[in-house]
Structures are given as structure tokens and as C-alpha cells.
matplotlib code that plots the C-alpha trace (Angstrom):
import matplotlib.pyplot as plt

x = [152.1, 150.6, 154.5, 155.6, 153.5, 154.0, 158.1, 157.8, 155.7, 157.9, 160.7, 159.0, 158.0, 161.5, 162.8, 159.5, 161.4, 158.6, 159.5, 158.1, 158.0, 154.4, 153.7, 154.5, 151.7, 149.2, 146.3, 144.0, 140.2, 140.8, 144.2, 144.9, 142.7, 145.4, 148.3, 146.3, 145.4, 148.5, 149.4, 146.8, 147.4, 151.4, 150.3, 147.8, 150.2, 153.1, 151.2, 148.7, 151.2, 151.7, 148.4, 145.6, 142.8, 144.6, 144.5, 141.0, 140.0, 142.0, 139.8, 136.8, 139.8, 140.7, 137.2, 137.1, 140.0, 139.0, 135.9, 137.8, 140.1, 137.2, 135.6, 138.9, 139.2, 136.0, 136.1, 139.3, 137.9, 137.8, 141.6, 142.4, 141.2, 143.6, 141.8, 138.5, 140.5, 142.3, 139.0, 137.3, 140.4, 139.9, 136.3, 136.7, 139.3, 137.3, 134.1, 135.9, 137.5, 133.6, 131.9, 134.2, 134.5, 136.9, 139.6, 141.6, 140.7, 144.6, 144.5, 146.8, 147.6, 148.7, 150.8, 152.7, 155.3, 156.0, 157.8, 156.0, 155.6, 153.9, 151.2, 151.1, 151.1, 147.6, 146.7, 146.9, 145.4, 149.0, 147.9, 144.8, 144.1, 144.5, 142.5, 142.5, 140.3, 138.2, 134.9, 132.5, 134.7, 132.2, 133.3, 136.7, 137.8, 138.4, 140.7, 144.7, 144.3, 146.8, 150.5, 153.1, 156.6, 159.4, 160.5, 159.1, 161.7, 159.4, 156.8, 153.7, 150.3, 147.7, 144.2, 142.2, 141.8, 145.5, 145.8, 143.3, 144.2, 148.2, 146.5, 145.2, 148.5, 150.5, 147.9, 147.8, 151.5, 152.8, 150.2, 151.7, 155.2, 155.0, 151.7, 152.2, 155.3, 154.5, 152.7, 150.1, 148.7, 148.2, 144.5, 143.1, 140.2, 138.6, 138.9, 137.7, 134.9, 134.3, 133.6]
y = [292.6, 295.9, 296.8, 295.9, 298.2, 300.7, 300.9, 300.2, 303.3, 305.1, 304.0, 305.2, 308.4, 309.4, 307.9, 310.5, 312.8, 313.2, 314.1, 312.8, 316.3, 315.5, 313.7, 315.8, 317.6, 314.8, 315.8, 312.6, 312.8, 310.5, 309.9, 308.5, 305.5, 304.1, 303.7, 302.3, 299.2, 298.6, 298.3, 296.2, 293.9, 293.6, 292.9, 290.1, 288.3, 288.2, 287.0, 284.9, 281.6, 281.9, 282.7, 280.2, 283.2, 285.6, 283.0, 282.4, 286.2, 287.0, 286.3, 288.9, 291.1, 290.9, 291.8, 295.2, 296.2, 296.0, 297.1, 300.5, 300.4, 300.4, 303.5, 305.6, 305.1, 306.0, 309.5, 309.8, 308.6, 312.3, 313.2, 311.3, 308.1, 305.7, 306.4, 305.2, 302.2, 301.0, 301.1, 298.9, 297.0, 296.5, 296.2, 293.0, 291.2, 292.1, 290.2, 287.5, 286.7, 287.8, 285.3, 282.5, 282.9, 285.6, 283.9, 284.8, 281.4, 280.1, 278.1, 275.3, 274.4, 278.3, 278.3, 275.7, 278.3, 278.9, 277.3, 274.0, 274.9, 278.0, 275.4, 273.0, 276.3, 277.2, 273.6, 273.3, 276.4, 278.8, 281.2, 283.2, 285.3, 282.6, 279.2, 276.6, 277.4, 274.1, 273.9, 275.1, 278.1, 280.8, 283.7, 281.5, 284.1, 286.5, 284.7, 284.7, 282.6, 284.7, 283.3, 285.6, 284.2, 285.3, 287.4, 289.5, 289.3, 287.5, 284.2, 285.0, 284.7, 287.0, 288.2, 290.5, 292.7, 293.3, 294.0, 296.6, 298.4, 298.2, 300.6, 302.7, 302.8, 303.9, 306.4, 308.0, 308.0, 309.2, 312.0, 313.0, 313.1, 314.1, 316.1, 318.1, 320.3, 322.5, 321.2, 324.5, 322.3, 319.3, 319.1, 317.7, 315.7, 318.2, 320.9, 319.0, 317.9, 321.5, 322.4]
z = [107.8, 108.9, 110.3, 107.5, 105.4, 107.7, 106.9, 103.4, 102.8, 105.0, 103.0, 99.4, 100.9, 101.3, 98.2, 96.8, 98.5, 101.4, 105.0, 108.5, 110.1, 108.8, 111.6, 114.3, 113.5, 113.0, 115.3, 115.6, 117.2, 120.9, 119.7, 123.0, 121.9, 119.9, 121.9, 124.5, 122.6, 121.6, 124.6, 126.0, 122.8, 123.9, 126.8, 125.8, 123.7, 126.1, 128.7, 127.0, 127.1, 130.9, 132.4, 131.6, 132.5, 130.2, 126.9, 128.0, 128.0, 125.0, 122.5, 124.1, 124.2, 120.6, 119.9, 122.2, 121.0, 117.2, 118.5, 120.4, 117.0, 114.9, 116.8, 116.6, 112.7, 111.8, 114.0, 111.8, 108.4, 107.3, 107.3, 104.6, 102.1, 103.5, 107.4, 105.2, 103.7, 107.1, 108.8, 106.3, 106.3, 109.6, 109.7, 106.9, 109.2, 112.6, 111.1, 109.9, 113.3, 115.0, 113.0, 114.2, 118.3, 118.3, 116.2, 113.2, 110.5, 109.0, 105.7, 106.9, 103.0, 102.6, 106.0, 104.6, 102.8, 107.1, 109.6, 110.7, 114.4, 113.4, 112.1, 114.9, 117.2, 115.9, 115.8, 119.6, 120.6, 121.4, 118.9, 120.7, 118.4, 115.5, 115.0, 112.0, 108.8, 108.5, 106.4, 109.3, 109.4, 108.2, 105.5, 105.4, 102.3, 104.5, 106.9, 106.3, 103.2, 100.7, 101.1, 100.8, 99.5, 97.2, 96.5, 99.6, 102.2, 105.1, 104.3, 105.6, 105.0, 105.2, 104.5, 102.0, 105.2, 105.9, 101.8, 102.2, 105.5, 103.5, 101.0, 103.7, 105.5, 102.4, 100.5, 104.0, 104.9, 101.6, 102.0, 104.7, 103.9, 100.2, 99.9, 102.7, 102.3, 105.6, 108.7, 108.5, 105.9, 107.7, 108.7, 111.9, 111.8, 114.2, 111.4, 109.0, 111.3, 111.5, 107.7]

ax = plt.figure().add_subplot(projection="3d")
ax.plot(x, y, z, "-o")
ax.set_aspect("equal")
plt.show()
């Protein structure tokens, strides 16, 4: 959902007539914090299925890495709103899955817009970074409970954290392509820090 997000706003920022030369100039507090937990999360979900110790590690891992995640957005919350949003996006969907062992809750009865061995996937454990909402789940409301079906182009079904850190993806991306016209006026977080 959050790639998703990510290219729709793209796409609206240059249908606003925005630019991504924005981008380039994007200075980010420990901006190497972010790539690197993508890549350790690739990594963890590639090699989760065929490693028994990796599936068993991954979800600590998951938790660190919102953890790191967590950490970089808020040292970033001051470039823009949508930083502020995406962290407490975040922040909702990391204490959801905190709460319940390091897993991700799924309503079963709102999967069922998805393919059926997406379902019986989570059922048996091959999702680790999902697990089954039941009624011992604990602040179930903020698991992936919202199904999302026509006309949006993919079924899916997500939580009120991935709707919020949306929002903070596309107030901040269309900030930077249409409000900043030259890249002298895009701030760092260090120089806002600063004032």
C-alpha cells in the first residue's frame, strides 16, 4: 500500500505540474538509516521461507527495524507535516504489531476480497510479519482490518496506519515537487534544526 501511495502521489504531482528535481536535493538527518532497512527487510522476506532461524528471528527484526524507522522519522519530523504524519502512521501500525508478538493482526472476514492462499498463508504461519486477528488479539482496530476493492486497481487490505502514513507520503511528496519551484528552497532538516 505504502508503494502504491508512493506512485500515485508521484503521479498527481506531475499532473499539478510538480517536478522530482525536488528530490535530488532532499537532505535527510542519518539518511543512510533508510535504505538500510530496506534492505535488511528484502532480505528478511526472501529468505524467511527457506531458513527456519531467519522466520524465527523475523519477527524481533520487524520490531528493530520500525524501531530504527521510527527513530529516523522523528529526527525528520521537522521538514515537513507529512514526516510528522508517516511517523505516527508508523508509530500506530508498529504498536499494533508490538502488542501482539511482533505480528501484523489480518481480519480473515476482510481478506476475503484476496486470493484464498493469501489467507491460508497467514493461517499457517508463512506470513512473518502477519498473523490471524482472533479475539485475544489486543487493539485489533488497528490491524489490516480496512478492505480495499473496486474500483482501486489492486484488493488489499490494510490498516488505519498505512491510511495515515498515505497522507504523510503525499502531503510531503507534492510539497516537494509542486511547492518547491527551485531546490535552494528545499530545506534540510539540519537547517531547520538550526532555527
Amino acid at each position: 500500500m505504502v508503494f502504491d501511495g508512493i506512485i500515485l502521489s508521484i503521479l498527481i504531482g506531475f499532473l499539478r505540474r510538480g517536478s522530482i528535481k525536488g528530490f535530488a536535493y532532499l537532505s535527510f538527518r542519518a539518511g543512510w538509516i533508510f535504505p538500510l532497512l530496506l534492505l535488511v527487510e528484502i532480505l528478511v522476506f526472501a529468505f524467511q521461507t527457506s531458513y527456519s532461524w531467519v522466520a524465527t528471528l523475523s519477527a524481533p527484526l520487524f520490531m528493530i527495524i520500525y524501531i530504527v524507522g521510527l527513530i529516523f522519522l522523528w529526527l525528520n519530523r521537522k521538514m515537513n507535516i507529512g514526516i510528522l504524519l508517516l511517523f505516527i502512521g508508523v508509530l500506530l501500525n508498529f504498536i499494533v504489531m508490538f502488542v501482539n508478538g511482533g505480528r501484523m493482526p489480518v481480519s480473515l472476514e476482510a481478506a476475503t476480497i484476496l486470493d484464498p492462499a493469501y489467507a491460508e498463508a497467514i493461517k499457517n504461519g508463512l506470513y512473518g510479519k502477519h498473523a490471524v486477528l482472533t479475539d485475544h488479539t489486543l487493539v485489533g482496530f488497528l490491524g489490516d482490518v480496512i478492505p480495499i476493492t473496486d474500483p482501486y486497481p489492486k484488493d488489499q487490505v490494510i490498516s488505519i496506519g498505512d491510511i495515515v502514513m498515505n497522507i504523510g507520503i503525499f502531503i510531503f511528496i507534492q510539497h516537494v515537487m509542486v511547492k518547491t519551484n527551485h531546490p535552494e528552497e528545499v530545506l534540510t532538516s539540519t537547517q531547520i534544526e538550526g532555527r
